[in-house]
C-alpha positions in Angstrom: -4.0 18.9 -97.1 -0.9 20.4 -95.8 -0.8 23.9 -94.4 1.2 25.0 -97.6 -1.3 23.8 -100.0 -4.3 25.0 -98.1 -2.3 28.7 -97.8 -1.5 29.0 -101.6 -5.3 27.6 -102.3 -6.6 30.4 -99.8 -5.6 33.3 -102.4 -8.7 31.7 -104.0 -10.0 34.5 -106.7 -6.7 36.3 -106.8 -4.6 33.4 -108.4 -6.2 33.4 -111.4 -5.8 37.8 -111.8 -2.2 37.3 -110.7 -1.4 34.0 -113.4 -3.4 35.4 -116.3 -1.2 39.1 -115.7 2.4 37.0 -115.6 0.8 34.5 -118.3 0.0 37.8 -120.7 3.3 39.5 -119.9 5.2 36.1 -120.7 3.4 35.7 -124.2 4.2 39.5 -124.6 7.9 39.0 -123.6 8.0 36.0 -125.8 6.7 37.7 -128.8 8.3 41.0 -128.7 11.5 39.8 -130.1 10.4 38.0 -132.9 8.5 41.4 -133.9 11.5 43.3 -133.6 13.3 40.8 -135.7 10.7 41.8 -138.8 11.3 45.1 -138.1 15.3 44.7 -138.5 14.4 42.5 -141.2 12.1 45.2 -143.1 15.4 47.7 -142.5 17.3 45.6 -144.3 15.3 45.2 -147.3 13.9 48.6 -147.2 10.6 47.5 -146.1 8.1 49.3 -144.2 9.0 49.4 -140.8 5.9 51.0 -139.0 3.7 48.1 -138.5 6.1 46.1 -136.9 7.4 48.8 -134.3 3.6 49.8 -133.8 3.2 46.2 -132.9 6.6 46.2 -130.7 5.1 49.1 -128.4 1.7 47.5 -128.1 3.8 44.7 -126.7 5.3 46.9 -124.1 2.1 48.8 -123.2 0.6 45.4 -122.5 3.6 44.0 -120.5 3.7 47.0 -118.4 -0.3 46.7 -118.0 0.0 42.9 -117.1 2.9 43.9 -114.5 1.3 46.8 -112.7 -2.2 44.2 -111.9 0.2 41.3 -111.3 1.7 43.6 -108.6 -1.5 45.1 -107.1 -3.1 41.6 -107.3 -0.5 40.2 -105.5 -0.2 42.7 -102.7 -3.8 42.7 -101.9 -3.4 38.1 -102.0 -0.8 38.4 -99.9 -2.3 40.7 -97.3 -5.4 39.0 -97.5 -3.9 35.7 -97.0 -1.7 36.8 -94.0 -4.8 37.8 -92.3 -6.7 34.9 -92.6 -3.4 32.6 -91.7 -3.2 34.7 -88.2 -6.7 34.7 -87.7 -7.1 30.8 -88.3 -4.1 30.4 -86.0 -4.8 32.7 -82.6 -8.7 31.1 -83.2 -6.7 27.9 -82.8 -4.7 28.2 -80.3 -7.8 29.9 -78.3 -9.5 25.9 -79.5 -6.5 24.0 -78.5 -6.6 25.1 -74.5 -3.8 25.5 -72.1 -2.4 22.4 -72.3 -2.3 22.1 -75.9 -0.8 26.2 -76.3 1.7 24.5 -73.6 4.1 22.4 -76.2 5.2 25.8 -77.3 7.5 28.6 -75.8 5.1 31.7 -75.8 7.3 34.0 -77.8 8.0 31.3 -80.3 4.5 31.1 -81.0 4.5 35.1 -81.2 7.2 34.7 -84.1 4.6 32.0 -85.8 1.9 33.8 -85.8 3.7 37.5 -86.8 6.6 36.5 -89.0 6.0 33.0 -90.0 2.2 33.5 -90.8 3.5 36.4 -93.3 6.1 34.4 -95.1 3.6 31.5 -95.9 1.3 33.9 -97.0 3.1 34.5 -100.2 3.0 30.6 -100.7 0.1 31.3 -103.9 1.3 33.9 -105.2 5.4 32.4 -105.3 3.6 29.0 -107.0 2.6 31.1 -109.9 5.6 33.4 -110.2 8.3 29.9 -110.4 5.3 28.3 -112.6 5.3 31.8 -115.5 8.8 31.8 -114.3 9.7 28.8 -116.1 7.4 29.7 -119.2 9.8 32.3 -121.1 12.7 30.0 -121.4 10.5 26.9 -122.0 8.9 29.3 -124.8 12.4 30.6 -125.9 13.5 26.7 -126.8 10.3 26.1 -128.6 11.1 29.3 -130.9 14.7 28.6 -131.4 13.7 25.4 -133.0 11.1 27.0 -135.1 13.8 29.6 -136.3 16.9 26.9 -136.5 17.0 23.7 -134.5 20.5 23.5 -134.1 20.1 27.2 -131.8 17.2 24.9 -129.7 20.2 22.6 -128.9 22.9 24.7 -128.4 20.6 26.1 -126.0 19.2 23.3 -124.3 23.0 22.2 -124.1 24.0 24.7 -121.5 20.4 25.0 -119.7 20.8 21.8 -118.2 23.1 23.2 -115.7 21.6 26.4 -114.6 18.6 23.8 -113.4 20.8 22.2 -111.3 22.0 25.2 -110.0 18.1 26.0 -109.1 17.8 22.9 -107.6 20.8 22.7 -105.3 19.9 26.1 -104.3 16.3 25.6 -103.2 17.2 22.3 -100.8 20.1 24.4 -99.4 17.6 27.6 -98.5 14.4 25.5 -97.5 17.1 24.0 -94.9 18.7 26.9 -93.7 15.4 28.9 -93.5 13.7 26.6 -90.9 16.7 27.0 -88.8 16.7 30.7 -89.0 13.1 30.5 -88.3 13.6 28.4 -84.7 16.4 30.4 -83.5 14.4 33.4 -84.0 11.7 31.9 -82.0 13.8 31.1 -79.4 15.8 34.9 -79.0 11.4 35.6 -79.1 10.7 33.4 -76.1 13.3 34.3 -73.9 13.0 38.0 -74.1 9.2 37.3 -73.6 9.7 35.8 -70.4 12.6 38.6 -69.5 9.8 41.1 -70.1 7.0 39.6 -67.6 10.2 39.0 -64.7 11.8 43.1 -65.4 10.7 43.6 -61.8 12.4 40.6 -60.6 15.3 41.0 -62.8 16.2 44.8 -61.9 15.7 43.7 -58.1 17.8 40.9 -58.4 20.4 43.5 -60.4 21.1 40.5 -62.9 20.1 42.9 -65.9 23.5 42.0 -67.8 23.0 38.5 -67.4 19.7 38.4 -68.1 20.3 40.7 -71.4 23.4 37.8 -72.1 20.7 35.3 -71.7 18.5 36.6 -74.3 20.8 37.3 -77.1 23.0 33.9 -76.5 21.3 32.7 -79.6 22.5 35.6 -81.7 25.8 34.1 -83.1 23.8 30.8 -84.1 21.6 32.8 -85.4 23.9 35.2 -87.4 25.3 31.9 -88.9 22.5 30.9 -90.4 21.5 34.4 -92.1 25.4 33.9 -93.6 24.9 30.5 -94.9 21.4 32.2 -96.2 24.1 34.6 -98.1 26.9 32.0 -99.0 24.2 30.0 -100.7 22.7 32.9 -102.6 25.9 34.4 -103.5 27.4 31.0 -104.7 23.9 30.4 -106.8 24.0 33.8 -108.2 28.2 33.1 -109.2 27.5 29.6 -110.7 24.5 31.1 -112.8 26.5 34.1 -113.9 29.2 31.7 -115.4 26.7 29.3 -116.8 24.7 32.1 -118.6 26.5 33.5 -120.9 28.3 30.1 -121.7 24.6 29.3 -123.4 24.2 33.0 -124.7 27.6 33.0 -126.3 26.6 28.5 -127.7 23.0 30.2 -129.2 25.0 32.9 -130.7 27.6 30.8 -132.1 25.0 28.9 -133.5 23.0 31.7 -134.9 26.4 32.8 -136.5 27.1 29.6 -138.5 23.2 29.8 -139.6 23.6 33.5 -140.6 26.7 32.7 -142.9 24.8 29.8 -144.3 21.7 31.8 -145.0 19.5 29.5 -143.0 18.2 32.6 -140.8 17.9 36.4 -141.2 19.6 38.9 -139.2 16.2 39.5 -137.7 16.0 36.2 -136.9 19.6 36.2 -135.4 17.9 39.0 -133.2 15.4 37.4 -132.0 17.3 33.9 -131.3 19.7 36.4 -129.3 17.0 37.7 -127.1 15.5 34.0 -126.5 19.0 33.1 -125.2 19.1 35.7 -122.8 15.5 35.1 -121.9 16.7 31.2 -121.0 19.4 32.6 -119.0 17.2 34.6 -116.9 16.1 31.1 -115.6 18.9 31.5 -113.2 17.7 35.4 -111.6 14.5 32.9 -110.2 17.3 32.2 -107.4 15.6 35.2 -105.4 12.0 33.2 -106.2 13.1 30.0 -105.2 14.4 31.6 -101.7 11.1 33.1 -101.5 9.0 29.7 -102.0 11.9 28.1 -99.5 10.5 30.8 -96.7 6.8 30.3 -97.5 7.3 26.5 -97.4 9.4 26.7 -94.2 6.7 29.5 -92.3 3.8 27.1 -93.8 5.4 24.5 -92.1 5.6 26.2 -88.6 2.4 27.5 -88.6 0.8 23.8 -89.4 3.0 22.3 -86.5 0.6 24.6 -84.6 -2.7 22.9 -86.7 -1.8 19.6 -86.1 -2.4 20.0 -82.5 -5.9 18.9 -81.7 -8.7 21.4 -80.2 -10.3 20.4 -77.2 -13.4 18.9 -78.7 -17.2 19.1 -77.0 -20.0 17.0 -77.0 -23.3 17.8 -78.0 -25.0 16.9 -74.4 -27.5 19.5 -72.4 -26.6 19.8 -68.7 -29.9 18.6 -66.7 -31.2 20.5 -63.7 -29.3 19.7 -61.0 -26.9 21.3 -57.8 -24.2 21.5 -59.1 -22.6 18.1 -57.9 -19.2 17.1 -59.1 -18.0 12.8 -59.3 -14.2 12.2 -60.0 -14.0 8.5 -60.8 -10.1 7.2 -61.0 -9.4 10.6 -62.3 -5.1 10.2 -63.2 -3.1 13.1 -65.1 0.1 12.4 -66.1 2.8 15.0 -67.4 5.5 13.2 -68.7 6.9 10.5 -66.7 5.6 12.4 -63.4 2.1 11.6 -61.5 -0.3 14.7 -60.8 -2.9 12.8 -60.0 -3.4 9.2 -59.2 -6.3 7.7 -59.0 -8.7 10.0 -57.4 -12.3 9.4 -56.6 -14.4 12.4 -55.4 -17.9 13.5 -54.9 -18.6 16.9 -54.3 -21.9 17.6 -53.0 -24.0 20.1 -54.9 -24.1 23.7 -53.3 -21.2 22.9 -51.2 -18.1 25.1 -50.2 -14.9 22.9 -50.2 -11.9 23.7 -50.1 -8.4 21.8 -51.3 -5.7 22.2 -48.8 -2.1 20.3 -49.6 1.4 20.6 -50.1 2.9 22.3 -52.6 2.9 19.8 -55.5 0.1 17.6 -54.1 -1.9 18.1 -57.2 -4.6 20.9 -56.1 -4.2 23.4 -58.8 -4.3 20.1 -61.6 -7.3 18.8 -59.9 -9.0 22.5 -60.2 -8.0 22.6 -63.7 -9.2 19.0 -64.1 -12.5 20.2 -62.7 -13.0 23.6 -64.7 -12.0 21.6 -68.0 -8.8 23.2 -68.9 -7.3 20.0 -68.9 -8.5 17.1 -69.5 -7.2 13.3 -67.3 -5.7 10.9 -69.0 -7.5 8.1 -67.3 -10.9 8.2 -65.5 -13.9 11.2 -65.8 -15.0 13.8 -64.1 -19.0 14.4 -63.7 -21.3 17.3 -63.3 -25.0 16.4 -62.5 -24.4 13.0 -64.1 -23.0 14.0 -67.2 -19.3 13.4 -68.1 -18.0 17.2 -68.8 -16.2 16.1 -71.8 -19.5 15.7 -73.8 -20.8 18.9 -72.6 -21.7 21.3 -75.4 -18.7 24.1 -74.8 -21.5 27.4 -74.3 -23.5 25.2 -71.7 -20.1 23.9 -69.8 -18.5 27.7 -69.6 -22.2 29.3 -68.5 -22.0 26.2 -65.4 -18.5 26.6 -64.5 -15.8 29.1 -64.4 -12.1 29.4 -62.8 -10.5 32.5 -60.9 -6.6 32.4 -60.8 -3.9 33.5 -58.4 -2.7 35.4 -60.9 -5.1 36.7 -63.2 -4.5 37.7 -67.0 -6.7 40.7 -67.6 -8.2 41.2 -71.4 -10.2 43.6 -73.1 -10.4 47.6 -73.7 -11.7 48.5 -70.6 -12.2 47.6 -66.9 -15.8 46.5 -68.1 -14.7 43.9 -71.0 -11.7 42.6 -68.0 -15.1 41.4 -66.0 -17.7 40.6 -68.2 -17.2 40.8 -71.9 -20.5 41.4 -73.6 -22.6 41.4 -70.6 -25.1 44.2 -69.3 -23.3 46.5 -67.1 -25.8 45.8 -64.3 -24.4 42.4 -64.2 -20.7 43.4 -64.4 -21.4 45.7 -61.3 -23.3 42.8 -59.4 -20.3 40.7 -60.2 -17.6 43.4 -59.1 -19.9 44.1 -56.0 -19.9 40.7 -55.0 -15.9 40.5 -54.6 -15.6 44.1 -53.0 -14.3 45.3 -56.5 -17.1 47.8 -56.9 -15.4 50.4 -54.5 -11.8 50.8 -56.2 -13.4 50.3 -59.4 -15.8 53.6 -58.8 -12.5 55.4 -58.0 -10.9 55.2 -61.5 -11.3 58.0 -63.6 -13.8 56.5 -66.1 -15.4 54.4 -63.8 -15.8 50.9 -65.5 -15.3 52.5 -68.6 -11.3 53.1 -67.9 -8.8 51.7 -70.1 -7.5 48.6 -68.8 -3.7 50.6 -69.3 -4.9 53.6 -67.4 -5.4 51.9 -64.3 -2.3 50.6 -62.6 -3.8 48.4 -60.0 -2.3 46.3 -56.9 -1.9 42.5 -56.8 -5.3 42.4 -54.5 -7.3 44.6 -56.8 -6.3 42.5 -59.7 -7.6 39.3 -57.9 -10.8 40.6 -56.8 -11.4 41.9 -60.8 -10.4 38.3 -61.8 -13.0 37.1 -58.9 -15.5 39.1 -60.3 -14.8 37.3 -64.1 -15.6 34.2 -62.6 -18.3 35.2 -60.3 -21.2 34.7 -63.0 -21.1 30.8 -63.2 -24.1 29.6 -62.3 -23.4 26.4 -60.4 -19.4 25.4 -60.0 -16.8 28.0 -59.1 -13.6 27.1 -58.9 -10.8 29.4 -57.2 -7.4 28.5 -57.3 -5.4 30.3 -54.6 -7.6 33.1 -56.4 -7.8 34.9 -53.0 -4.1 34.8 -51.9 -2.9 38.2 -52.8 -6.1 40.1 -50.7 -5.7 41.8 -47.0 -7.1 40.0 -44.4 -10.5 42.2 -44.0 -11.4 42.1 -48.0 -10.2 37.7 -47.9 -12.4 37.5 -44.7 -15.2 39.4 -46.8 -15.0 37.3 -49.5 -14.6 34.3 -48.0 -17.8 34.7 -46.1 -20.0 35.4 -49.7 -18.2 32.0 -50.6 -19.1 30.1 -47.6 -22.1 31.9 -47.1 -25.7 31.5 -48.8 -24.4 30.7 -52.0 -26.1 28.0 -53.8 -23.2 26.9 -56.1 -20.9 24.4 -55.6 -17.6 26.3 -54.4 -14.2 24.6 -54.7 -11.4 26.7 -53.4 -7.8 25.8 -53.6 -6.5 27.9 -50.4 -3.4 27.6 -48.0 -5.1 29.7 -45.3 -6.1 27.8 -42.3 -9.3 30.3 -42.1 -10.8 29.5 -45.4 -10.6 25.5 -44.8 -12.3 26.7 -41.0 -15.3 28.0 -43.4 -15.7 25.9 -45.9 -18.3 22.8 -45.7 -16.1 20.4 -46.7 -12.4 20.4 -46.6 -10.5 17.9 -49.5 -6.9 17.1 -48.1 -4.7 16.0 -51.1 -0.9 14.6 -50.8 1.1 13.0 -53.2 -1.9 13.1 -56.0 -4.1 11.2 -54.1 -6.5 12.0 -51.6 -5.7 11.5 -48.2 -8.9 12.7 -46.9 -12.2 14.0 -47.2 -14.3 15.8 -44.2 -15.0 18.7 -42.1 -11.7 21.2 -40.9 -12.7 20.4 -37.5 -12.1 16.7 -37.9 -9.2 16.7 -40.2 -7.8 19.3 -37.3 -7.0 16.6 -35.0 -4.4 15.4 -37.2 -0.8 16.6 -37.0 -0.2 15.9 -40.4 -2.9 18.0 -41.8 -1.9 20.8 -39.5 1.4 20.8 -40.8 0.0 21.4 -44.3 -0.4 25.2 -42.8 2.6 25.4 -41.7 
């Protein structure tokens, strides 16, 4: 099912409230001319008039009922749907990983989610508005022919080309929409990234250029919102030429069959108001751009559905050290080689580090490790079981990842380390990377608001430390210590390399780290180049030169 249908069939119960209100103020609409027409006709005769203008304003009470619940019904669809589009979405993109989130800009996918998301909301609700849209004219021809049939085919002469105006209208918007839609995802994305680089930009003094860069789409982007216009406005001319064409054909009509005596003059009323009924078919221009906007935002947000989560297996993780196997392990991106080849086995309990160039593959082979990507050729074990049919609670409680530069979430300091954990554990945790001592400085304490505590680029690594620190048998740093003074890294690096039973792999460019570690993996050009102790690998000029 396409993310369109699946939208409009998400307003589930509301649907049927919101059809049955437009359905009852269509049948009212419809019949509230021909009950005016008796009432003209009993004035004419001298008849009594008070039944059929009793009847008229029952008519209009129960339009104006069906009106009021369409509009509530649909309000409450539309906000109910746009909450369950953004929630499926952000759950999704949380499902696809990194590397699938990667395909798109990150204020682009800001713009899906907000503005997008909210435009195919109202994909149900439009369906049923152009469906009862479509009703009073359709009606209208049906009760032209039962009054006269030659007023059905005056009318049905000139309809004809108010459909086509529809028509050409609605391809024209749908294209012009999704156009509008990706340029406004761009402007979103580039101001994103000029919002995390403001320090860089003021220091660099390239605020003018950068503010150029931003809003270089804004031209393209005007264009499109005038062709959104120039479509509308020409739609709305061509249907205010072709309307009253057919209202002035049905009235001609009704004329000759008024001097012939084949209708009343009530009935002449009524045929009149059918006409202009039919040439409301051409005011649905404004629905039709709406059902363009939920089609095109439908269609962005399932660009981000289609992409596949990262999918578990159902396997337990046995007892075991913590041991890690890489066999022919290979990670393209694109036409370039991150990894090529590799076969590794980490010893259980071990402290290694990773020490390379920069672009020799460590940070992919960390990633490759900790699951947030998955190779393209070759597995990587833990305890004898392939990590890609690991159930996803048991593979996040074995093995987590601390970053160079960490993303902090949650309310306070307390949900930044541990979310949902017991706050002896979160303290352990933060004591363990010497985070314990700035933390109990804050105002609250671990209870401070994540935005009341401005915090250095060493404090911020040692709360990302302390995130990761709870994995109970691989722990993965990637340059995750590089921001930290040389006391608090030496600290630190001796809890790692200390009497730590986990497995330890630490991405590093510090000479000192490798000197500590148990093991040191040298990687260069993708490949490894060598495996063994720092002492060893020392002798070599090449690997010294990796420190620079």
């Amino acid at each position: 099912m396409t993310a369109f249908g699946a939208t409009a069939r998400r307003a589930g119960r509301w649907l049927p409230l919101i059809g049955l209100s437009a359905l009852a103020g269509t049948l009212s609409m419809l019949a509230l001319p021909a009950v005016l027409g008796r009432a003209v006709d009993e004035i004419v005769t001298g008849g009594d008039t008070g039944t059929w203008i009793a009847a008229a304003a029952g008519l209009l009470l129960l339009s104006m009922v069906a009106d009021l619940a369409g509009a509530f019904a649909g309000v409450i669809c539309t906000a109910n749907t746009t909450a369950w589009l953004r929630t499926r979405l952000v759950r999704h993109l949380l499902a696809i990983g990194p590397e699938g989130a990667r395909r798109f800009d990150t204020g682009d996918l800001v713009t899906r989610v907000s503005g997008n998301a909210a435009d195919a909301a109202n994909a149900g609700p439009v369906l049923v508005t152009v469906v009862t849209g479509v009703l009073p004219p359709v009606g209208g021809v049906v009760l032209l022919a039962v009054i006269d049939p030659w007023l059905a085919a005056a009318f049905l002469a000139g309809i004809g080309l108010v459909v086509l105006v529809l028509r050409a209208f609605t391809k024209r918007t749908a294209e012009i929409v999704i156009a509008y839609q990706r340029i406004q995802g761009r402007i979103a994305t580039r101001l994103t990234e000029s919002l995390g680089g403001a320090r860089t930009i003021a220091a660099a003094g390239t605020v003018d250029r950068e503010r150029d860069r931003v809003l270089e789409p804004l031209p393209e982007l005007h264009e499109q919102g005038r062709r959104t216009w120039a479509v509308l406005s020409r739609a709305s001319a061509q249907a205010a030429v072709v309307g009253p064409l057919v209202l002035v054909a049905v009235l001609a009509a009704g004329g000759l069959a008024l001097s012939a005596g084949r209708i009343t003059p009530g009935e002449m009323f009524a045929a009149s108001q059918y006409a202009v009924m039919g040439v409301g078919l051409g005011a649905l221009t404004g629905v039709f751009g709406a059902l363009a906007r939920a089609r095109a935002g439908a269609r962005r947000a399932g660009e981000v559905l289609e992409v596949d989560p990262v999918g578990y297996g159902a396997a337990a993780l046995p007892d075991g050290p913590g041991r890690l196997d890489l066999r022919k392990v290979v990670v393209r991106a694109g036409e370039v080689t991150l990894l090529d080849g590799v076969d590794l086995t980490i010893p259980g309990g071990c402290a290694v580090a990773v020490v390379g160039h920069s672009g020799a593959g460590k940070s992919t082979l960390a990633a490759v490790i900790a699951r947030l990507r998955d190779p393209d050729d070759g597995e990587v074990l833990l305890d004898g079981v392939p990590i890609a049919e690991l159930a996803g609670p048991d593979l996040r409680r074995a093995v987590a990842c601390a970053f160079e530069r960490p993303v902090l979430v949650g309310d306070t300091i307390a949900d930044a380390i541990g979310p949902g954990l017991e706050p002896e554990r979160v303290r352990a945790a933060a004591a363990a990377v010497h985070a314990h001592e700035f933390v109990s400085r804050l105002p609250e304490g671990y209870d401070t608001a994540l935005a009341d505590a401005p915090m250095s680029g060493g404090e911020l690594q040692r709360l990302g430390l302390a995130r990761a620190w709870p994995a109970e048998r691989v722990l993965v740093l990637d340059d995750a210590t590089s921001s930290l003074d040389m006391v608090t890294e030496m600290q630190i690096g001796q809890a790692l390399t200390g009497g730590d039973h986990r497995t330890r792999l630490i991405v590093t460019h510090r000479v000192s780290t490798a000197a500590r570690a148990d093991l040191v993996v040298w990687l260069d050009g993708g490949a490894v180049r060598a495996v063994g102790p720092h002492e060893r690998l020392w002798e070599s000029a090449d690997y010294r030169g990796v420190f620079g």
